[in-house]
N, C-alpha and C positions, 0 to 999 in steps of 0.2 A: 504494500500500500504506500501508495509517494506520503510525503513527511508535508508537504501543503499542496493539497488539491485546490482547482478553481472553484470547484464546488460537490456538495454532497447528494445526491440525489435519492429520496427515499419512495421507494416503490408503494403503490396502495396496494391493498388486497390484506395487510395483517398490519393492522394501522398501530396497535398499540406498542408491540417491542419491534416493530419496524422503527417507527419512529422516534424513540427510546433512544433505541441506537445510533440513530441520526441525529439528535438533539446530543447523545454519549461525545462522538467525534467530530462535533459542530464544537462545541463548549471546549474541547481539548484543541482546538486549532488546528482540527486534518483539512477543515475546508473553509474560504474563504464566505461562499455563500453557503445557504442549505436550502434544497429545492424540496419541495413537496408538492410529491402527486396528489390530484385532486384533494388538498390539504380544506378548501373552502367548500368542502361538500355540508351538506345541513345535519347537525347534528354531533359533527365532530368536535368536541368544542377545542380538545390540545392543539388541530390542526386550524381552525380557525383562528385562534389566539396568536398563535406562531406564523400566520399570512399576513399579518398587520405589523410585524416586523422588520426594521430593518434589515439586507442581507438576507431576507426570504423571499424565495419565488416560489409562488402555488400555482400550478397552472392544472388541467381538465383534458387526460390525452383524448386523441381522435385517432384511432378507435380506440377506445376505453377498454385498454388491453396491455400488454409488457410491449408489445410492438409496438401501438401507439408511444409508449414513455418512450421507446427508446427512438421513434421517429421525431417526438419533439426532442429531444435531447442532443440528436443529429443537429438538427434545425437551429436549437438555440446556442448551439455550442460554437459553433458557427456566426451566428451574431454575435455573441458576446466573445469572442477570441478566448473560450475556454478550451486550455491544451490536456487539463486532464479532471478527474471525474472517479467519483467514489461512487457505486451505484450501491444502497440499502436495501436486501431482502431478507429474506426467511430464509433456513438453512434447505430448507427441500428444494425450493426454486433458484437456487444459486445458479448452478450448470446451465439451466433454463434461458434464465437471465442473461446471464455472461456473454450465451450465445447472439441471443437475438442484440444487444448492446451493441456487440460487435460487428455487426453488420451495418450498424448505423450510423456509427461513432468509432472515426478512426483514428484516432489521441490517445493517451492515455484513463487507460480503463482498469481501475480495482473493482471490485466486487466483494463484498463486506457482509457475511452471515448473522443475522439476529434469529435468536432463537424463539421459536414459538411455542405458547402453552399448547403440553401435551395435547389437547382435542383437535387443535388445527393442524397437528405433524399428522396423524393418520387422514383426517378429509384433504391434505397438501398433497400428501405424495400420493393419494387415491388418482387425483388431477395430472397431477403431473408428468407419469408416463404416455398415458395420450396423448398430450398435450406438446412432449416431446419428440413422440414420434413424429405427430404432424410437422412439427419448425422445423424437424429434419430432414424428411421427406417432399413433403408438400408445399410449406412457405417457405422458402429459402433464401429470400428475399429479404430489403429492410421492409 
């Protein structure tokens, strides 16, 4: 993991020790900014709170997917002359992640495991072989 990233990017889908751990290596100085996916959705109030901040960006991917995040990330990494990028998941979707990132975002790229309460580790990795096959297979694409 680089010693200052441009920024930390924290994936939705396990909002709570995702972003735990993005707020963990935010506050220790891994990254400049910290990015939070769909952090302004209704009802979340830590990710609400933390978009009214300075040095956070929340944005809403399109498609509301790891691809989408990792197509705006492509995107914005690119306008903002960001060279590298700490990307925050779960530990099941890490590999997942890392992949589709990298197809989209050609900089430097970490990838950073937060661990999930036991009930989400079996419904994650239930997802996530399918889910892998397909990016492997079928979307291959950013």
């Amino acid at each position: 993991m680089p010693r200052s990233a441009d920024a930390i990017v924290v994936l939705s889908g396990g909002r709570g020790h995702r972003l735990d751990e993005g707020v963990r290596l935010w506050n220790a100085g891994v990254g400049r900014t910290l990015v939070v996916s769909d952090g302004n959705a209704p009802g979340w109030a830590a990710g609400n709170r933390l978009c009214r901040r300075a040095r956070v960006v929340c944005f809403h991917p399109e498609p509301y997917s790891t691809q989408g995040e990792a197509r705006w990330l492509g995107r914005e990494a690119r306008r903002r002359g960001w060279d590298s990028v700490v990307v925050v998941t779960s530990t099941y979707h890490l590999r997942r992640a890392r992949m589709i990132f990298r197809r989209c975002y050609d900089r430097g790229l970490a990838a950073v495991a937060a661990e999930p309460p036991p009930a989400n580790v079996l419904i994650g990795l239930a997802w996530e072989w399918p889910k892998s096959v397909y990016y492997l297979t079928l979307k291959r694409g950013c």
